[in-house]
N, C-alpha and C positions, 0 to 999 in steps of 0.2 A: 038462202043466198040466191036461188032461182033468180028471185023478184029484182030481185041487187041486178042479175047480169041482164037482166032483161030491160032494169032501165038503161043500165050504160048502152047496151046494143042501140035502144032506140033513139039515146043521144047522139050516139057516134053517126047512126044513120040521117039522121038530121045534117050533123057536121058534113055529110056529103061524102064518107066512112063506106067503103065496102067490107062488110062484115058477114064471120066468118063464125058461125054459133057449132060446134061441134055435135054430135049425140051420142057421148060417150057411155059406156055402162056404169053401174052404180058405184063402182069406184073411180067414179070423175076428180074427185077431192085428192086423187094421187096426181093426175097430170098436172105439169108447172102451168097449165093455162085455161083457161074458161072461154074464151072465144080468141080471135085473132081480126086485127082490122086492117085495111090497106087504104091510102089514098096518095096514087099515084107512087113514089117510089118510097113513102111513109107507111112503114110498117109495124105493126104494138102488140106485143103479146100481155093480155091482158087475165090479172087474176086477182083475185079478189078473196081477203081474210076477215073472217070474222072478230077477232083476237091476232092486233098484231106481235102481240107479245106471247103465241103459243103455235109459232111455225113450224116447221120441220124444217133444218136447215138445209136438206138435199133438195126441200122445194125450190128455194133460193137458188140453190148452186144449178140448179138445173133449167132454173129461168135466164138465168144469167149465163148459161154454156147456150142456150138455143138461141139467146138474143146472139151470141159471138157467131155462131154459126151459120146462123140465117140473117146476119148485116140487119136487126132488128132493133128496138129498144122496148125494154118491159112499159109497163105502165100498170101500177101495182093501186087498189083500191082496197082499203082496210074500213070497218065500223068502230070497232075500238080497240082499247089496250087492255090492261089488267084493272085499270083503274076507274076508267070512265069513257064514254062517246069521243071519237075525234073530232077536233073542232075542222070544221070548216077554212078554209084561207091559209091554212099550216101546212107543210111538210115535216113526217114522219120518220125519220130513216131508222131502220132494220136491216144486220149485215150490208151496211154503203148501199143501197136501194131505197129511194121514195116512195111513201106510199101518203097517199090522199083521200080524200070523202069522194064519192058521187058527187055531190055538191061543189065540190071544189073544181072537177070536173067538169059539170056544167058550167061554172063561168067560166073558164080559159076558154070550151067548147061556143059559145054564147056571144061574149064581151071580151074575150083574150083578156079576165082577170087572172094573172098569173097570180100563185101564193106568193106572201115574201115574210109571213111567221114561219120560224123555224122550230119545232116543239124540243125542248130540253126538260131533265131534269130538276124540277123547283120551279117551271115555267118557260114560255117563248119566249124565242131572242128574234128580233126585227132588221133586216136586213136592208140599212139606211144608206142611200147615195150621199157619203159623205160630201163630197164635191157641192152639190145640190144644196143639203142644208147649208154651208158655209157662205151659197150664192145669196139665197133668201135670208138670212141671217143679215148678212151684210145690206142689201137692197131693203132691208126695213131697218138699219141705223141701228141695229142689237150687236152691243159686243160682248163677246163670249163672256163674259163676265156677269152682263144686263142677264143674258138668254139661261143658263146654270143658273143663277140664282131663283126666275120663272120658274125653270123646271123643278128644281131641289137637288142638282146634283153640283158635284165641285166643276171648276174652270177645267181643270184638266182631264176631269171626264169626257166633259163635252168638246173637247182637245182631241181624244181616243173617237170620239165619235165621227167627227168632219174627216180625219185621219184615218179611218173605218181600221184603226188596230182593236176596235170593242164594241161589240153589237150590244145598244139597247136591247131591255126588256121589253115586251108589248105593253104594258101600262106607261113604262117612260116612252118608247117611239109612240102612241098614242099621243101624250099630252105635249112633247114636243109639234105632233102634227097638230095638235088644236092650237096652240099657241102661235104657230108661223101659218096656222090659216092654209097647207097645204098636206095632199096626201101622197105629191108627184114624189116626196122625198123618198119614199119606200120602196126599194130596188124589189122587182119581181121577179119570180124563180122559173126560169121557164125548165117545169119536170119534164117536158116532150124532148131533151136536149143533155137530159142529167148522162154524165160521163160514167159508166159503168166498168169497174176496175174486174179483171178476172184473176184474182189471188190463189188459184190454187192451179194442180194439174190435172189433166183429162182425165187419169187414172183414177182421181179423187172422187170422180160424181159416180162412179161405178159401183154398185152393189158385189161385196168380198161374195160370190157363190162363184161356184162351179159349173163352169158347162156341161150340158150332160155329152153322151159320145155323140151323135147327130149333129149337133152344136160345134164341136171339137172336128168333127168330120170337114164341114163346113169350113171351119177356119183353116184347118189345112190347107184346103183345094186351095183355097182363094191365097193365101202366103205362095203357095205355089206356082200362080200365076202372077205373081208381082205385086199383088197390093193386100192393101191392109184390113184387118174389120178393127172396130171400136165397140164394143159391145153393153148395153145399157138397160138392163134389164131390172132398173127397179119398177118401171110404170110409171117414170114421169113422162115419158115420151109415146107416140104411136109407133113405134117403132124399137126393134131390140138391136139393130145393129146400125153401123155406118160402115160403109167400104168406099175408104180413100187412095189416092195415091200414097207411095209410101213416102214422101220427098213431106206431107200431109202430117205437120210434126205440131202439137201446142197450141194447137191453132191459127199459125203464122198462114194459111191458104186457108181460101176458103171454098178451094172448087171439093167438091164433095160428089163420090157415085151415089147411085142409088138405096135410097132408105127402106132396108129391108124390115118389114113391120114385123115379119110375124114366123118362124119355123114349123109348119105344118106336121113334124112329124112328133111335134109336142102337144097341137091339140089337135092335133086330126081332122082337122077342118077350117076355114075360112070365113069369118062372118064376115054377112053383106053389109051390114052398118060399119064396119071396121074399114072394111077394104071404100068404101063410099068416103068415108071420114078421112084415112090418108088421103085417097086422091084428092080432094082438096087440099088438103095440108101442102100436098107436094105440087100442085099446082100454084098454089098460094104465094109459093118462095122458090116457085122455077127450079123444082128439084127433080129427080126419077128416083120411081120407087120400084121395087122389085120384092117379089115372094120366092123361096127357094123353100122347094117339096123336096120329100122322099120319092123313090120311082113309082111305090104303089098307089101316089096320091091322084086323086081321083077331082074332078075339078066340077066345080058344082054352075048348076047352069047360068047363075047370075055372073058368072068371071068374062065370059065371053063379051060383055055389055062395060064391062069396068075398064077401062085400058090402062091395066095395070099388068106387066108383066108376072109371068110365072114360069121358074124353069126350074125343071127336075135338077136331083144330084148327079145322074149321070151327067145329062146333056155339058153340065157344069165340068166335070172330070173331064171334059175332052176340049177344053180351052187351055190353050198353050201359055195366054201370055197378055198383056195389059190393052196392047191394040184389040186382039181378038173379043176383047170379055165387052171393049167398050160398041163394035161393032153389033155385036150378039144382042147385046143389050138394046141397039140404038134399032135395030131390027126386027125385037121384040114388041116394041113402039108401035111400029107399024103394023103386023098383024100376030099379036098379043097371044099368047097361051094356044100356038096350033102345033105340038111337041109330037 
């Protein structure tokens, strides 16, 4: 899959794509994303399945809570299903999410060929501007009658079709386009646009563990200052917690505190690839990120280079209230981890 993300990167770069290649550790295959791209305020969390018919569905859910979170849209590349190679020029859907080739890819990136096969069960269905054929239909003198008996379908089919209550097959939208001599009739999908529904609740993408007491400790302080954590600790995210306002319900806002990656007093230490990798991440979607240590924690000499805040559990203990935590914070920014 390397090779997979490496071409996408270098198309997207192409496309004129600021792109955002992660260096995750070797459980990368757990983050919902493989690189991130931006072009101007066009954002794509992109991932890629080898088998799209052998996902983890908290992958899903967790592509689809960051795209809600960070005002983004996935954009999901698959090689095949249980069955066979994905074709090219089709959309796949997988829990209400599109997923497409590389290649398909490349033309929308290239030629804006959007897909407009839709893969089903028994075969593609062809997404035909009914309006359109009825035009050309008419302006070549075929009446629905002449034009169904051409193809080999009844009047009334092709009745459902100009009607678009019935999407052609791709071997009948096929031979309808050879027949009327056009390909314009083929409505395109544009997947950069696909509407992403969020059917479940926040609590849902959360892995059922336990905080340990440090964890627990944490969540207090901060309930006690007026806001909220969200805690996410399967590994699909760089980050184990969110701390929102608590008005901060379902997703209905999307102003979000600082994304805390990582509890120190669980690994004892701070990698510099980690803490490199959020700061982008958080830079990427204009977010602040924040570290909360134990008092004994010890701050290793790469942090001072990272401007990434880090504030002890004391320091934290002595924040009264929601102004105060966002000041502390907003002043941490400026000169980072001097406690």
């Amino acid at each position: 899959m390397k090779l997979l993300i490496q071409r996408i990167n270098q198309l997207l770069k192409e496309a004129k794509f600021e792109t955002f290649v992660f260096d995750f550790p070797s459980h990368i295959n757990k983050f919902c994303y493989d690189l991130i791209v931006k072009r101007n305020d066009l954002v794509f969390i992109i991932k890629t399945f080898q088998n799209i018919d052998n996902i983890n569905e908290d992958i899903i859910k967790g592509i689809k809570l960051l795209s809600k979170l960070l005002n983004s849209k996935p954009l999901l590349i698959g090689v095949k299903n249980r069955y066979k190679k994905l074709e090219d020029n089709t959309i796949y859907l997988r829990y209400d999410v599109p997923f497409i080739t590389v290649t398909t890819l490349e033309g929308i990136l290239k030629n804006e060929l959007y897909p407009f096969i839709f893969a089903r069960r028994g075969g593609g269905i062809v997404f035909i501007d009914g309006k359109l054929l009825k035009t050309i239909r008419e302006e070549q003198n075929k009446t629905r009658k002449e034009l169904s008996e051409e193809i080999g379908i009844t009047k009334r089919t092709l009745c459902s079709y100009e009607n678009e209550n019935m999407r052609p097959s791709k071997q009948i939208a096929e031979k309808i386009s050879e027949i009327l001599k056009s390909k314009s009739i083929f409505r395109e999908i544009n997947v950069f646009n696909w509407d992403i529904k969020i059917d479940f609740k926040i609590k849902e993408i959360k892995k059922n563990e336990e905080l340990n007491q440090f964890e627990e400790h944490i969540q207090n302080i901060i309930k006690d200052i007026g806001i909220k954590t969200n805690w996410y600790k399967t590994g699909l995210f760089p980050f184990d917690m969110l701390i929102s306002p608590q008005k901060w319900d379902n997703l209905s806002e999307n102003q979000i505190y600082p994304l805390c990656s990582d509890i120190a007093n669980v690994k004892q230490e701070i990698d510099k690839n980690s803490l490199i990798n959020l700061l982008t991440f958080t830079k990427l979607f204009q977010k602040d990120a924040l570290f909360i240590v134990d008092n004994d924690f010890k701050f290793p000499n790469f942090t001072s280079k990272v401007q990434i805040p880090i504030i002890k559990i004391r320091t934290l203990e002595k924040i009264d209230n929601e102004d105060e935590f966002i000041d502390y914070i907003q002043n941490l920014k400026i000169k980072p981890n001097k406690e």
